[in-house]
C-alpha positions in Angstrom: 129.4 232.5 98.2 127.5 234.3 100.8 124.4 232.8 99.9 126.0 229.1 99.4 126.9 230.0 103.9 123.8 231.4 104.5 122.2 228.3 103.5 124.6 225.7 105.5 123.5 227.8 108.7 120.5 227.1 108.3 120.9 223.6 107.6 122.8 223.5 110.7 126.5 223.7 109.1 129.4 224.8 110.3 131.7 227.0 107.9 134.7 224.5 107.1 136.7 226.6 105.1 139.4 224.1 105.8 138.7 223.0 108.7 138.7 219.4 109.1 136.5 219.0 112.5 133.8 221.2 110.5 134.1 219.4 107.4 133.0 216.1 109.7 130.3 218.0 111.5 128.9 219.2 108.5 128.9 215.2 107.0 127.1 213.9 110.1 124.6 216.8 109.9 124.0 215.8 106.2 124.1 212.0 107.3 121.4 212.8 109.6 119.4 214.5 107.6 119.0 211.7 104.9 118.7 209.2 107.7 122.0 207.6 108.1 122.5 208.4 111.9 125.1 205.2 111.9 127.4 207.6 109.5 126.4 210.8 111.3 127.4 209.3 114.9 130.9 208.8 113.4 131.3 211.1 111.7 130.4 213.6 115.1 133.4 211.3 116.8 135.8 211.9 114.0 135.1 215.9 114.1 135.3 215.7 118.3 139.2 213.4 117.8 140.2 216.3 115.4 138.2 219.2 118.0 137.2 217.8 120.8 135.7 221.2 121.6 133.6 221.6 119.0 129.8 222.0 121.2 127.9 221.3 118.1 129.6 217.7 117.6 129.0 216.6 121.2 125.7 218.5 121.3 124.4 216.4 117.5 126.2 212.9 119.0 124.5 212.8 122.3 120.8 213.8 120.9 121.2 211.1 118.2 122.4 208.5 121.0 119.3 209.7 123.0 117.2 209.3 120.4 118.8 205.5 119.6 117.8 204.7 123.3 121.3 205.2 123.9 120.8 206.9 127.6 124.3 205.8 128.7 126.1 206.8 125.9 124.1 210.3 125.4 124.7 211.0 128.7 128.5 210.3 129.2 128.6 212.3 125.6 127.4 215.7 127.8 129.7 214.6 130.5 131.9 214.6 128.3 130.9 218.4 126.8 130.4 220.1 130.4 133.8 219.0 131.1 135.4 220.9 128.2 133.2 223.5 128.5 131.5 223.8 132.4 129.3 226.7 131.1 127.6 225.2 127.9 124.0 226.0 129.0 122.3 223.2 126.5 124.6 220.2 127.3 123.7 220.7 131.0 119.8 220.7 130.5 120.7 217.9 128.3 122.7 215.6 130.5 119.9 216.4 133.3 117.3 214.9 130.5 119.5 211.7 130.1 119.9 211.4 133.7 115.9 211.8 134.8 115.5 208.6 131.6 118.2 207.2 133.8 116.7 207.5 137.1 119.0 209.7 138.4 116.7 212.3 139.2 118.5 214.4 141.9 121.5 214.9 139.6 119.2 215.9 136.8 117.8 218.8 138.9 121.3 219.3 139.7 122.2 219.9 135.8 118.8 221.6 135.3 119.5 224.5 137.9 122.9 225.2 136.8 121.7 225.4 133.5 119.2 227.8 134.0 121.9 229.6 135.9 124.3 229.8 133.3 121.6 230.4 130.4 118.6 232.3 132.1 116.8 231.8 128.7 117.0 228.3 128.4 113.2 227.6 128.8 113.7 223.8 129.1 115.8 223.5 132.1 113.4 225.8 133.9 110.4 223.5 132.8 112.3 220.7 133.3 112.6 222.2 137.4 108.7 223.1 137.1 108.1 219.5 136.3 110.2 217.7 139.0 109.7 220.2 141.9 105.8 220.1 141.1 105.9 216.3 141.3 108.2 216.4 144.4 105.5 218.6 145.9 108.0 221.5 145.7 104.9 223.9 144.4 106.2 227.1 145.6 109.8 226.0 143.4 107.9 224.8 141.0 106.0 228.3 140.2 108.7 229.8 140.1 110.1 227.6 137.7 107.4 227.7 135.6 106.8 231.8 135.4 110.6 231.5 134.2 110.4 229.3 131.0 107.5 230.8 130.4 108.8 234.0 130.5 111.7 232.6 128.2 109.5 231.3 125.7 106.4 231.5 125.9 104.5 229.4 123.9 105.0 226.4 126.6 102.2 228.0 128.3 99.7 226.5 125.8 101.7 223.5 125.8 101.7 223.5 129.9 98.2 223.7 129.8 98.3 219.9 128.7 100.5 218.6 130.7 99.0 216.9 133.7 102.8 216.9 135.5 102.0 220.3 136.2 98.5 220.3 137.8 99.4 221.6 141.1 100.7 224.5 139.6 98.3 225.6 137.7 96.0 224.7 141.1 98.2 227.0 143.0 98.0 229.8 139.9 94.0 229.9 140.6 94.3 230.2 144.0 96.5 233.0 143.9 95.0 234.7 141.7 91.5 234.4 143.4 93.6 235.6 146.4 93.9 238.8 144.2 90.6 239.2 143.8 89.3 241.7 141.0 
């Protein structure tokens, strides 16, 4: 038994034992996972009408609506999850993604910085705020930013490196440090 558990966390499970809002979570993730999205997205609905506080349902429907091109729908889904839970770190970054696709840029830094707020480590939102304040010309914000998700995860350093959104930063990172000197 404890092996058969170990292995639906891992898969992304949630423990049903009898729970019916799990036991639909747990289809859509397997739904998902072979490909059937269609049965996964209701599936995810049917587990949020039985629990509509379950943050993994609302957190699986909205990505898979993202990913469909479903910005409106993925975005009112993490509407939907900050309003049952106002703290839930990853819906905010997430609904602050579906609004910058959306255009609604200010709002997105608006979900970004409460995010990173609420979830210091969340590494995304405080790219996410690199990104924007960089391109907003916001360089000073937008170091700061960046030291934090790097900071929370470091390997988007490498990845940063690439990303030509972020060129004034790393402008303003040489300058500073050739203001250290040796």
């Amino acid at each position: 038994m404890k092996a058969a558990v170990v292995a639906m966390i891992a898969c992304g499970l949630v423990v049903a034992c009898g729970d019916p809002a799990a036991r639909h979570y747990n289809r859509g993730v397997i739904y998902h996972k072979v490909g059937r999205v269609d049965l996964a997205v209701e599936e995810w609905r049917a587990a949020l009408d039985v629990r509509p506080e379950l943050a993994e349902a609302r957190h699986s429907l909205g990505a898979a609506y993202a990913a469909e091109g479903k910005i409106e729908e993925a975005a009112a889904t993490y509407e939907a999850a900050v309003r049952v839970d106002p703290s839930d770190a990853v819906a905010r970054y997430e609904l602050g993604a579906a609004y910058e696709d959306l255009g609604r840029t200010d709002e997105a830094v608006a979900e970004w910085t409460r995010a990173a707020k609420d979830d210091p480590t969340l590494a995304g939102a405080h790219y996410a705020l690199a990104r924007v304040y960089a391109e907003r010309g916001r360089h000073d914000d937008a170091l700061q930013s960046y030291r934090h998700a790097v900071a929370a995860n470091p390997s988007l350093a490498e990845y940063a490196r690439t990303d030509a959104r972020l060129d004034a930063i790393r402008d303003l990172m040489a300058l500073q440090d050739a203001d250290k000197g040796p």
